[in-house]
NUSEGU-382015 format. One record per residue: residue number from 0; residue in three letters; z, x, y of N, C-alpha, C, O in turn. Coordinates in steps of 0.001 Angstrom, whole numbers, plus 500000, padded with zeros to 6 digits. Layout:
BEGIN
i;aa;n_z;n_x;n_y;ca_z;ca_x;ca_y;c_z;c_x;c_y;o_z;o_x;o_y
NUM;ALA;Z;X;Y;Z;X;Y;Z;X;Y;Z;X;Y;
...
This chain:
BEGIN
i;aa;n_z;n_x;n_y;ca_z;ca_x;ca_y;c_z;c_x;c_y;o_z;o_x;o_y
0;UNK;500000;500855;498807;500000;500000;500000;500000;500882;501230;501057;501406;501582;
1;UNK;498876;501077;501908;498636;501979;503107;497911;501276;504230;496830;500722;504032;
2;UNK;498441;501295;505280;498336;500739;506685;497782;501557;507971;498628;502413;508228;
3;UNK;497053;501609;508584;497156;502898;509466;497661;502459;510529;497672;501310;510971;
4;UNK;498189;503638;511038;499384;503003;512221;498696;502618;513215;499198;501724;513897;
5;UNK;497495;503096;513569;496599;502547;514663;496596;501278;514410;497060;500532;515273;
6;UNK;496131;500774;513300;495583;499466;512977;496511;498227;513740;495813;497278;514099;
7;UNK;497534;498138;513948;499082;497717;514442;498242;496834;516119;498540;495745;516610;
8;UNK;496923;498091;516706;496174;497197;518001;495583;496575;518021;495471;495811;518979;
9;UNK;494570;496511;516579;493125;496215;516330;492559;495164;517269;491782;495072;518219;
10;UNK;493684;494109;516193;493568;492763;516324;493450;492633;518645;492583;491883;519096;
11;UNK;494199;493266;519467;494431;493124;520974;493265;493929;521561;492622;493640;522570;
12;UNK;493064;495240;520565;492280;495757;521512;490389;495109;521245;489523;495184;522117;
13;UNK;490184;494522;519838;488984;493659;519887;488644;492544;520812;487580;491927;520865;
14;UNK;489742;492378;521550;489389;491383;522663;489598;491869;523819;489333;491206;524822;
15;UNK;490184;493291;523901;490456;493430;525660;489346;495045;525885;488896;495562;526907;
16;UNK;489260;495339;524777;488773;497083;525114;487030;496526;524816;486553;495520;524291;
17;UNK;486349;497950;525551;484970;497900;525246;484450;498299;524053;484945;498314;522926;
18;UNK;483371;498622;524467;482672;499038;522671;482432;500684;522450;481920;501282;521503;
19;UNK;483091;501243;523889;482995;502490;524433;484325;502877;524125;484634;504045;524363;
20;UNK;485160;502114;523643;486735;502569;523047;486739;502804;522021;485610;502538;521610;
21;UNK;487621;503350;520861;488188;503075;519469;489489;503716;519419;489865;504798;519871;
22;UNK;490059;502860;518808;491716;503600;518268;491824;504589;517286;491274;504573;516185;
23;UNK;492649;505554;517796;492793;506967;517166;492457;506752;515878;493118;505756;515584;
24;UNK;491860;507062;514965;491592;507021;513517;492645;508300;512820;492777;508385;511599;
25;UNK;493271;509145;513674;493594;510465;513027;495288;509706;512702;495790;510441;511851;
26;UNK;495894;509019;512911;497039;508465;512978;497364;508548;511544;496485;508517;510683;
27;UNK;498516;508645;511303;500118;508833;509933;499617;507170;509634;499011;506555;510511;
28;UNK;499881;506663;508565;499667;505773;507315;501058;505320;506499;501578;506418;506300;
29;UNK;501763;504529;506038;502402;504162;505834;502458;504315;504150;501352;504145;503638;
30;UNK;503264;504530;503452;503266;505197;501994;504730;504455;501701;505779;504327;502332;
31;UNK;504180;503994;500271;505420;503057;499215;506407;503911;499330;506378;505133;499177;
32;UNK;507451;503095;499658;508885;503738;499739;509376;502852;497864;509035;501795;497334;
33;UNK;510212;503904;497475;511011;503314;496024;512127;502659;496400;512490;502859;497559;
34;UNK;512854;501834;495644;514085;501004;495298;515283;501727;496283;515721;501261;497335;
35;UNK;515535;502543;495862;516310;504038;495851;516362;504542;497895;517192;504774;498774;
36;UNK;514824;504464;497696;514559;505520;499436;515448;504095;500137;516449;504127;500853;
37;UNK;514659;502861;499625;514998;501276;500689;516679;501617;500608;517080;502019;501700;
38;UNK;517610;501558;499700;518819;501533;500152;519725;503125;500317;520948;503238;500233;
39;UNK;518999;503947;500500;519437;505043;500946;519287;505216;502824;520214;505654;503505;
40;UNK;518317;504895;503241;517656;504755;504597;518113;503496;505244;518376;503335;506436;
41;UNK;518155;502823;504493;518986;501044;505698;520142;501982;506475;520643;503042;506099;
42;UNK;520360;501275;507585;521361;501791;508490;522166;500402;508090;523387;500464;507945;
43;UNK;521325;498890;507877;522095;497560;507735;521015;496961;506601;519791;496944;506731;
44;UNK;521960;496367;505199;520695;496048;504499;521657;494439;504355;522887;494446;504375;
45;UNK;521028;493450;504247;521932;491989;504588;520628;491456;504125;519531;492015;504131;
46;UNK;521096;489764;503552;520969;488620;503586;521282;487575;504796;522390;487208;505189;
47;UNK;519862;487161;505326;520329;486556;506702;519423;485199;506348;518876;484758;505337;
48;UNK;519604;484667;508116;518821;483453;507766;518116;483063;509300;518925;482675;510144;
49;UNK;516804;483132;509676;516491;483288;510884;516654;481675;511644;516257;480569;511277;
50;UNK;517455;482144;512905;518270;481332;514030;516828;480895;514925;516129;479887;515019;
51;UNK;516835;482524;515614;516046;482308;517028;514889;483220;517156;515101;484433;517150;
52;UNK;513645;482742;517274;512829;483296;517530;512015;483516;519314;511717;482442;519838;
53;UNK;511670;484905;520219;511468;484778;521282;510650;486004;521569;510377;486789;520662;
54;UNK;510369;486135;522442;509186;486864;522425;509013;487233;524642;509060;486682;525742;
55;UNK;508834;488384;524024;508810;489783;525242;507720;490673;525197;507131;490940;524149;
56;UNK;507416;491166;526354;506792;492208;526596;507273;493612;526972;508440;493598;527365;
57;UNK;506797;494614;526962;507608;495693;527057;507015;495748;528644;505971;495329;529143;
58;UNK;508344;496564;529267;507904;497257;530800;507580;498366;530750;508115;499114;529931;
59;UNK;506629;498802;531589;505855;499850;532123;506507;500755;533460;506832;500289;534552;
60;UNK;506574;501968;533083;507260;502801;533941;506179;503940;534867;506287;504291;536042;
61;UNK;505320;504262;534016;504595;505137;534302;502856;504909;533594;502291;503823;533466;
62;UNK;502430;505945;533310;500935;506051;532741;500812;506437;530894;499831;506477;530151;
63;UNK;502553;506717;530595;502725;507137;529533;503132;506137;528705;503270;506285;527491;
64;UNK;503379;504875;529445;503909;503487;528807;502942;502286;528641;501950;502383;529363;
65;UNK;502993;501178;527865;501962;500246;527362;502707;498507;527730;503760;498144;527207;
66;UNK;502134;497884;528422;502920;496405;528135;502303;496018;527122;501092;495820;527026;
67;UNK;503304;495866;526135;502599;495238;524709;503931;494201;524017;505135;494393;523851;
68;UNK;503052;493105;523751;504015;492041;523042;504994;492496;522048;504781;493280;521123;
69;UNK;506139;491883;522365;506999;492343;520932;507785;490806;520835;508161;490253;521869;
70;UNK;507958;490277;519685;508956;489331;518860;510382;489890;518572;510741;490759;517778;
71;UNK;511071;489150;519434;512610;489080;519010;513233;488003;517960;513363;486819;518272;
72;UNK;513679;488617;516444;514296;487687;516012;515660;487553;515543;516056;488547;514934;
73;UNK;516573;486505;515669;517595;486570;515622;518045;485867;514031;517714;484762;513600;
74;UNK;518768;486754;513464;519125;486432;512185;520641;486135;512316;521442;486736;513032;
75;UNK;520948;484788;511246;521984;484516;511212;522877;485517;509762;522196;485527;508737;
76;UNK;524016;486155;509670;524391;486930;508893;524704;486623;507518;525847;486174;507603;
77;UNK;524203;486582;505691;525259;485888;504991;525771;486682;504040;526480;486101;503218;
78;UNK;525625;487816;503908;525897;488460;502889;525391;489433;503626;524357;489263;504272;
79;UNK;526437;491215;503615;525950;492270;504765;526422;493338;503173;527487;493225;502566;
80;UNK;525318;494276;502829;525378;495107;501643;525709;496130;502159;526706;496687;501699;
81;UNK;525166;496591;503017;525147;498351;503722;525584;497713;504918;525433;496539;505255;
82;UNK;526443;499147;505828;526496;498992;507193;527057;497888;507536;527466;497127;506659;
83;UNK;527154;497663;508520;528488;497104;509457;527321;496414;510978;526228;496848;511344;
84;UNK;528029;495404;511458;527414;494702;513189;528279;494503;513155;529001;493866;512388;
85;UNK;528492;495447;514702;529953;494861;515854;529382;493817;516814;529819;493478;517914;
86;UNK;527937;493235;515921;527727;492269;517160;527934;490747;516442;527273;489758;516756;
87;UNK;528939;490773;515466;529162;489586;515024;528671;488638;513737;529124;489079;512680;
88;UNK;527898;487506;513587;527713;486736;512877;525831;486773;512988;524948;486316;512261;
89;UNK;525823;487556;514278;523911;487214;514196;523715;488730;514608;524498;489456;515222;
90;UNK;522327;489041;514052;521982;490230;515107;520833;490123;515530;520589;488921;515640;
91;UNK;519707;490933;515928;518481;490519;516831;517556;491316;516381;518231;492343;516310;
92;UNK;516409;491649;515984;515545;492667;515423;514067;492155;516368;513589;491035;516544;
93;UNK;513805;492976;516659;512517;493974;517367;510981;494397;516791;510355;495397;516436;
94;UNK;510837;493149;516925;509017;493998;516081;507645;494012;516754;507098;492930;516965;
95;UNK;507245;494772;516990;505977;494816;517754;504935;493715;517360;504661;493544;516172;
96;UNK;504151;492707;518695;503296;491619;517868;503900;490591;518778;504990;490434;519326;
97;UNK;502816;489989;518722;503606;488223;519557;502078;488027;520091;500981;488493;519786;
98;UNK;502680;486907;521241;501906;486132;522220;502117;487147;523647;503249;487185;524130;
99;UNK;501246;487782;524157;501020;488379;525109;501530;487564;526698;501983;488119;527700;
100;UNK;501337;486497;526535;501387;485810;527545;500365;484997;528824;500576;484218;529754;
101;UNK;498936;485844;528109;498015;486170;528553;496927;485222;527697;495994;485071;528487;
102;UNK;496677;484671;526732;496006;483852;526121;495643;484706;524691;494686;484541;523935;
103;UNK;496682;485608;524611;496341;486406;523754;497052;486479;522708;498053;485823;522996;
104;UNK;497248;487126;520966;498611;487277;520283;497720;488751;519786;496490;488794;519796;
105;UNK;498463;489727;519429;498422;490552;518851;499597;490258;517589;500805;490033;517661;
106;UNK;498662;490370;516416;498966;490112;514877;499066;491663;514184;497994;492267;514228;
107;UNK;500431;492553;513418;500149;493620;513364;500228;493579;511764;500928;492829;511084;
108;UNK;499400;494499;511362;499122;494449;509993;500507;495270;509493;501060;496057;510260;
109;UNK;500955;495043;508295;502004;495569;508201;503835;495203;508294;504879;495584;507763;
110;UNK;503278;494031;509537;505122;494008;510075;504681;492206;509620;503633;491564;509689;
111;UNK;505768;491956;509259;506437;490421;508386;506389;489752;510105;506681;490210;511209;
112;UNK;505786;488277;509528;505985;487191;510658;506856;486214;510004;506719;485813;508848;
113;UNK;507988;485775;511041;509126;484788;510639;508778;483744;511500;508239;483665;512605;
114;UNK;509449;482608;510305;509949;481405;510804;511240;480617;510808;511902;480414;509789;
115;UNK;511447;480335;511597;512983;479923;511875;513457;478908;510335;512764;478101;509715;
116;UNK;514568;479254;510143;514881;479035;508751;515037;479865;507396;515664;479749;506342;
117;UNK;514034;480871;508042;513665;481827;506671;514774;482646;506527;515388;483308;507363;
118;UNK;514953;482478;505194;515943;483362;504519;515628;484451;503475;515287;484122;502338;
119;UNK;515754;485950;503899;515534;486942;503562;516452;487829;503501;517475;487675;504169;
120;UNK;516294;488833;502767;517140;490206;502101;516076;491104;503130;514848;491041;503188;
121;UNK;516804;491756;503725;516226;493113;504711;517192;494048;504906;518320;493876;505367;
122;UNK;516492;495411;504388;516780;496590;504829;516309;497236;505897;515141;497625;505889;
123;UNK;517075;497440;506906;516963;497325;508610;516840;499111;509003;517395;499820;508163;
124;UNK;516415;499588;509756;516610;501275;510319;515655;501369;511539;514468;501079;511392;
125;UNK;516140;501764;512732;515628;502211;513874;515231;500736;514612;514134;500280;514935;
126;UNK;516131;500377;514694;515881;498792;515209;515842;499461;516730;516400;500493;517104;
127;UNK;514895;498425;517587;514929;498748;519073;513886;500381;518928;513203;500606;519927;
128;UNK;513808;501161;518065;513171;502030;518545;511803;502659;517352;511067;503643;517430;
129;UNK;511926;501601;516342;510447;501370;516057;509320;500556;516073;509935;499518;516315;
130;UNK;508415;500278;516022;507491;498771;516197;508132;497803;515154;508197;496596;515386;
131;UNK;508687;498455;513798;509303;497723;512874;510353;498415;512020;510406;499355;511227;
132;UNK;511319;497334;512659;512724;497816;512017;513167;497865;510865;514375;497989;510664;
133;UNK;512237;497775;509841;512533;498211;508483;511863;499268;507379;510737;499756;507472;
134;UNK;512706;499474;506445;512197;500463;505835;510879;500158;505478;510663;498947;505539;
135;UNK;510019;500768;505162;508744;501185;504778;508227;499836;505533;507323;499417;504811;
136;UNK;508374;498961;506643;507691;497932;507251;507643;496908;506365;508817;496906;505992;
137;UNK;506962;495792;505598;507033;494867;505316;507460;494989;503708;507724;493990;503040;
138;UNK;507492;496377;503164;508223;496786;501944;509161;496123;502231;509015;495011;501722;
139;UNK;510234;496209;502881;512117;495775;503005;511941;494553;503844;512517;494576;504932;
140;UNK;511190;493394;503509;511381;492169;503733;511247;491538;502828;510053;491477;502535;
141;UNK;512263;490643;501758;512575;489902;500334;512289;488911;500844;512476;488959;502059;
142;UNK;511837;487818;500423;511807;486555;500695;512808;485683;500060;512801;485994;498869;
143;UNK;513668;484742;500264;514767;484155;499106;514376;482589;499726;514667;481985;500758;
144;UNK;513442;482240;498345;512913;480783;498707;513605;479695;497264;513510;479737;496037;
145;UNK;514167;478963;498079;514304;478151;496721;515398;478625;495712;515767;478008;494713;
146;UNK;515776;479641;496086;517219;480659;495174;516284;481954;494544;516969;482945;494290;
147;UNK;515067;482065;494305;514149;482721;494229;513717;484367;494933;514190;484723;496012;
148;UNK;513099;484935;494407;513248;486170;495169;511499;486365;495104;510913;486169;494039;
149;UNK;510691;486804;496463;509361;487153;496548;509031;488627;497428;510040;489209;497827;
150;UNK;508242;489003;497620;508014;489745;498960;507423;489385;499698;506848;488307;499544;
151;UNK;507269;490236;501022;506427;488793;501998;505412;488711;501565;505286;487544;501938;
152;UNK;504113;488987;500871;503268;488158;499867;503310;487035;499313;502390;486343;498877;
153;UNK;504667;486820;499341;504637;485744;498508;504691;486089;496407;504992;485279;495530;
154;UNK;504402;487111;496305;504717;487582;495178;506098;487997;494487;506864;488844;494945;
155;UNK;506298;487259;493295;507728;487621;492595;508211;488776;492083;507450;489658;491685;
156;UNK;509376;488872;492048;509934;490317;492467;510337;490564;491415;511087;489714;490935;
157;UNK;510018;491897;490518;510828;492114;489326;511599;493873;490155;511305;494662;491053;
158;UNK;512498;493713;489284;513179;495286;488579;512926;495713;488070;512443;495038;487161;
159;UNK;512828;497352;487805;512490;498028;486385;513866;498392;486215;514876;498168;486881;
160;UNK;513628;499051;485083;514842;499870;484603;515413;500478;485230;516641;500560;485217;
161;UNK;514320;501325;486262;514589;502735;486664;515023;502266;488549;515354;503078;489413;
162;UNK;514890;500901;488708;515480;500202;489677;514001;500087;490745;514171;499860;491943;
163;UNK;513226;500186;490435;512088;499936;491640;511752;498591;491335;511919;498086;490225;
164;UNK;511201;497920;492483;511132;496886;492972;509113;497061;492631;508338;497968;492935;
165;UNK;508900;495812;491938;507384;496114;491399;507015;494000;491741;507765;493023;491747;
166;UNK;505750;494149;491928;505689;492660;491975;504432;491983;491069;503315;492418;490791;
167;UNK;505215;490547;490690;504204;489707;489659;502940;489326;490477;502196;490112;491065;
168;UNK;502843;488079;490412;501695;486951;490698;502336;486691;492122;503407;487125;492546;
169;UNK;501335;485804;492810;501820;485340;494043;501910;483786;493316;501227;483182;492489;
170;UNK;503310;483453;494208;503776;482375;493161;504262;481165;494416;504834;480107;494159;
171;UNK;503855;481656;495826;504179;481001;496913;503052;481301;498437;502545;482389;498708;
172;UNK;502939;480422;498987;501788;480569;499875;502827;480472;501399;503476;479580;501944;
173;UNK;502529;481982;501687;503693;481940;502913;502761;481328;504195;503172;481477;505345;
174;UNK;501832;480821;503997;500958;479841;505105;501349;478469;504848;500909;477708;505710;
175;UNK;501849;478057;504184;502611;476793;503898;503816;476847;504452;504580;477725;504051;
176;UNK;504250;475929;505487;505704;476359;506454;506672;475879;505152;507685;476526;504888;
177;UNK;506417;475104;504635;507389;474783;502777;507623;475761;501835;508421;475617;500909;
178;UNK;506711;477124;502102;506396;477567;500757;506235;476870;499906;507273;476837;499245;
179;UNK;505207;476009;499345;505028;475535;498047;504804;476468;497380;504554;477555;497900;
180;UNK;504833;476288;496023;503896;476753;494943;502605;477224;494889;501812;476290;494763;
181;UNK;502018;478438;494940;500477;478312;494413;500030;477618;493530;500576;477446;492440;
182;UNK;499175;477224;493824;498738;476155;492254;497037;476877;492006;496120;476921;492826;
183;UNK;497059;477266;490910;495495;478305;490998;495002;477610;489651;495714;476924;488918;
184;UNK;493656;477911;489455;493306;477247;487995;491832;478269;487796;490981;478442;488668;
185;UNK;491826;478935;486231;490769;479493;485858;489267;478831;485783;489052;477619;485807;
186;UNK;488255;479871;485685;486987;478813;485679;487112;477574;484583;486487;476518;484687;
187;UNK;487832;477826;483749;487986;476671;482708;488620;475872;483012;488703;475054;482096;
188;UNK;489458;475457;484275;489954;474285;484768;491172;474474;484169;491875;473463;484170;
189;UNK;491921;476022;483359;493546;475888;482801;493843;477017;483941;493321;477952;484547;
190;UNK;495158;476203;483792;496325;476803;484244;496215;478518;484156;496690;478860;483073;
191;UNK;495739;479710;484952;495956;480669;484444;497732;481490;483936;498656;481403;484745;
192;UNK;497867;481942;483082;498242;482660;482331;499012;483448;483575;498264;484023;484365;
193;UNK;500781;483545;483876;501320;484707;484523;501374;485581;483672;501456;485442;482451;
194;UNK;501309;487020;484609;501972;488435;484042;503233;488331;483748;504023;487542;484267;
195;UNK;503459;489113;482918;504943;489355;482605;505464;490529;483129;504667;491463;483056;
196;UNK;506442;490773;483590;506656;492776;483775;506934;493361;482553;507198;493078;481384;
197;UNK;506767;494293;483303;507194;495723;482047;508051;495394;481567;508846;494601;482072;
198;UNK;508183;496006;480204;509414;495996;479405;510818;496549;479785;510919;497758;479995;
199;UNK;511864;495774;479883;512662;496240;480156;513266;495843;481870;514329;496154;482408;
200;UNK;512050;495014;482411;512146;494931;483747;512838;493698;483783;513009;493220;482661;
201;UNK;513339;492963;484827;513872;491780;485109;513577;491142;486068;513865;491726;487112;
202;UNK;512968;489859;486239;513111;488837;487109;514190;488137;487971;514273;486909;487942;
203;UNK;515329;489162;489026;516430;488276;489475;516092;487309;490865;515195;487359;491706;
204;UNK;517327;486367;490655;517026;485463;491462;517839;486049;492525;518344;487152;492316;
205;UNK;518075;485309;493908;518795;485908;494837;520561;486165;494857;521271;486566;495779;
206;UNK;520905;485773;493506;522009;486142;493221;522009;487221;492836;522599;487916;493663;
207;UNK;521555;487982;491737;521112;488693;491070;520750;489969;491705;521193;491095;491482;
208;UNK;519695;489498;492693;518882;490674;493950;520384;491486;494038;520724;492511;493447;
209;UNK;521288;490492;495165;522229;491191;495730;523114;491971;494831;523860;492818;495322;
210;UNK;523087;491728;493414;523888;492427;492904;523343;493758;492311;524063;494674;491914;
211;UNK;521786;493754;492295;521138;494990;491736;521329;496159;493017;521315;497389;492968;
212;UNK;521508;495232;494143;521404;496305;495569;522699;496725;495274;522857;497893;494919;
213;UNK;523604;496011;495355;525393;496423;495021;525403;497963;494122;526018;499029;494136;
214;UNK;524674;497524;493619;524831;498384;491837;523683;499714;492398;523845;500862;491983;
215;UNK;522875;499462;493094;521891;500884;493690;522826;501502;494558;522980;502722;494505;
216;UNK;523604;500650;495519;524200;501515;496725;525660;502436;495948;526050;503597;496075;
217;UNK;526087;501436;495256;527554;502153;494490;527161;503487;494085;527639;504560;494454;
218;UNK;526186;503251;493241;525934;504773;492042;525251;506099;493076;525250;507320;492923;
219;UNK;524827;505417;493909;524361;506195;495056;525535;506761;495664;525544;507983;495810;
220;UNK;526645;506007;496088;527363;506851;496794;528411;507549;496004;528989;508505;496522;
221;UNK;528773;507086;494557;529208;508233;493705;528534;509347;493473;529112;510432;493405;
222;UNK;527518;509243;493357;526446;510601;493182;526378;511736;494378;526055;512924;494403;
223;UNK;526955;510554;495591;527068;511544;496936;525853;511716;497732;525752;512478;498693;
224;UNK;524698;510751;497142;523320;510476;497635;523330;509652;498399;522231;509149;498631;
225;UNK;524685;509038;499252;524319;507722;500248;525093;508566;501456;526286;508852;501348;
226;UNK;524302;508935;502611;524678;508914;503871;525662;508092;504181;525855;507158;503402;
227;UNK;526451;508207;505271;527080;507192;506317;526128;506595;507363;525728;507188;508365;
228;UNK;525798;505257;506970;524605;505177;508481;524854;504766;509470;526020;504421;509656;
229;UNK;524019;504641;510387;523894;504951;511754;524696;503673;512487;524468;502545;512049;
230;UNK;525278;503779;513176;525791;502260;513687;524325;501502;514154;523371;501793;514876;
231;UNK;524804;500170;513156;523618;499403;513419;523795;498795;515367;524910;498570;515837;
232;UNK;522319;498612;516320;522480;498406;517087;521658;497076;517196;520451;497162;516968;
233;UNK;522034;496205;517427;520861;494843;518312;520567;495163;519374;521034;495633;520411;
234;UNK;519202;494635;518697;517879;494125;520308;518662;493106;521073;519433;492204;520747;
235;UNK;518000;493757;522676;518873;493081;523370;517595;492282;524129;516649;492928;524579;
236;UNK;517651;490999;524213;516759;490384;524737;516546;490736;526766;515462;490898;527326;
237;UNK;517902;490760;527434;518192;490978;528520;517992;492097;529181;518214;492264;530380;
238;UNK;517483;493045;528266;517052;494580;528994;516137;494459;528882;515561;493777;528035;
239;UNK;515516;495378;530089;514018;495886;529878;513477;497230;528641;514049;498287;528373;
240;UNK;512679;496878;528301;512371;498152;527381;511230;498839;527316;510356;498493;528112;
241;UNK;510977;499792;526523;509435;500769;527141;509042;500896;525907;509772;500934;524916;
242;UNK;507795;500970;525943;506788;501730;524318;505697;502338;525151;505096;501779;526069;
243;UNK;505458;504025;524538;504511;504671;524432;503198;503894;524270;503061;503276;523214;
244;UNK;502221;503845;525177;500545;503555;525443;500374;504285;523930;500775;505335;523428;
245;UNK;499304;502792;523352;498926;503861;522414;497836;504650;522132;496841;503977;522402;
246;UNK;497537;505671;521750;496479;506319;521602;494984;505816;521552;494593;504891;520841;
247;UNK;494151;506613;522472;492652;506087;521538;491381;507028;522124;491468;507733;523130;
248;UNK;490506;506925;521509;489904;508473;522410;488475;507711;521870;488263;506824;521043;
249;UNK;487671;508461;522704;486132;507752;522889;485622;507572;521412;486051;508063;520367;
250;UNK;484617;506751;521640;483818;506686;520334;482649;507440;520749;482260;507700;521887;
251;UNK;482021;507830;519292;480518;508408;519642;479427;507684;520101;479180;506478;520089;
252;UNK;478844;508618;520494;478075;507896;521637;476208;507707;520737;475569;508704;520400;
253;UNK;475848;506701;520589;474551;506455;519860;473421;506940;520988;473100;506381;522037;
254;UNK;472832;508441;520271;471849;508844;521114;469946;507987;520205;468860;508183;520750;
């Protein structure tokens, strides 16, 4: 699963830039994080349930800064695995993407779109000071539908043995504000046939999830492989904030 970090404009700059632009192509790529990296790296890894959704632009200071949409969302707290908030019962997370304000939305490939209600397992790091505050980006967003566990795909979540997080079928259509069911059918008009996982792997539900994370972070910090992390901080809707302009350098020119 690889993303290029440029890609994050595409969608804003196909409607505002010329044909005499292109976004940096040389840009870092996003690479599968394991079971293991996700709860070693959370600064806050929780079960929440989204409150409030709102949406900002960043301020501009200079020639080195970009006004670019960002989504504020506010999660309600229900279960906190890693790490600690001294900001209470909710906290606020920061992701690059929204409604411009302008007749515009920039959609970023990569970072999870919420809807109020949604209840998810997230492993949180560099909140406020990345485009997306979680580990490996839309890797460390669980979906918990129905008591159920997906990723934001919409695909069901198994365990292996060896504790990585691997996924079935897509078994939910996150364009459905319900999540229903996929309902798919082979050229023969049957029901296709789910995968099973690997041997040895398990299907938990969101009871289950939280207790496999329990059971990753423990053995981790007996082993002496779990950091102390970072005091988790919330996005603050009431400040102003800045992001780096992003890169982009001419295209070639058709002689």
């Amino acid at each position: 699963m690889r993303f290029p970090s440029t890609s994050i404009y595409l969608a804003l700059a196909a409607t505002c830039a010329t044909a005499a632009i292109s976004l940096d192509a040389d840009a870092t790529v996003l690479r599968r994080v394991s079971g293991s990296e996700r709860v070693q790296r959370a600064e806050l890894i929780a079960q929440a349930v989204v409150v409030d959704i709102q949406h900002r632009n960043s301020s501009v200071r200079g020639s080195q800064d970009a006004e670019m949409p960002h989504t504020f969302v506010t999660f309600s707290l229900e279960h906190v695995l890693k790490g600690t908030s001294k900001q209470g019962a909710n906290i606020t997370l920061r992701f690059l993407g929204g409604p411009t304000g302008k007749g515009l939305t920039l959609v970023v490939g990569g970072i999870p779109r919420f809807r109020l209600g949604d209840r998810d397992l997230l492993f949180v790091e560099r909140n406020g000071e990345s485009d997306c505050p979680l580990v490996g980006w839309e890797q460390s967003r669980f979906r918990i539908v129905r008591g159920q566990v997906f990723n934001d795909l919409g695909q069901e979540v198994w365990v292996s043995p060896q504790g990585d997080f691997l996924f079935g079928d897509q078994l939910i259509d996150v364009r459905d504000p319900h999540y229903r069911p996929v309902v798919g059918e082979s050229a023969d008009g049957r029901q296709p046939q789910r995968r099973s996982p690997p041997q040895g792997s398990v299907i938990p539900n969101a009871i289950g999830m939280r207790a496999i994370v329990r059971h990753m972070r423990d053995n981790m910090a007996k082993a002496g492989n779990l950091p102390v992390p970072n005091a988790f901080k919330t996005a603050r809707l009431d400040l102003p904030f800045h992001v780096p302009a992003p890169r982009v350098k001419r295209a070639p020119r058709n002689n």
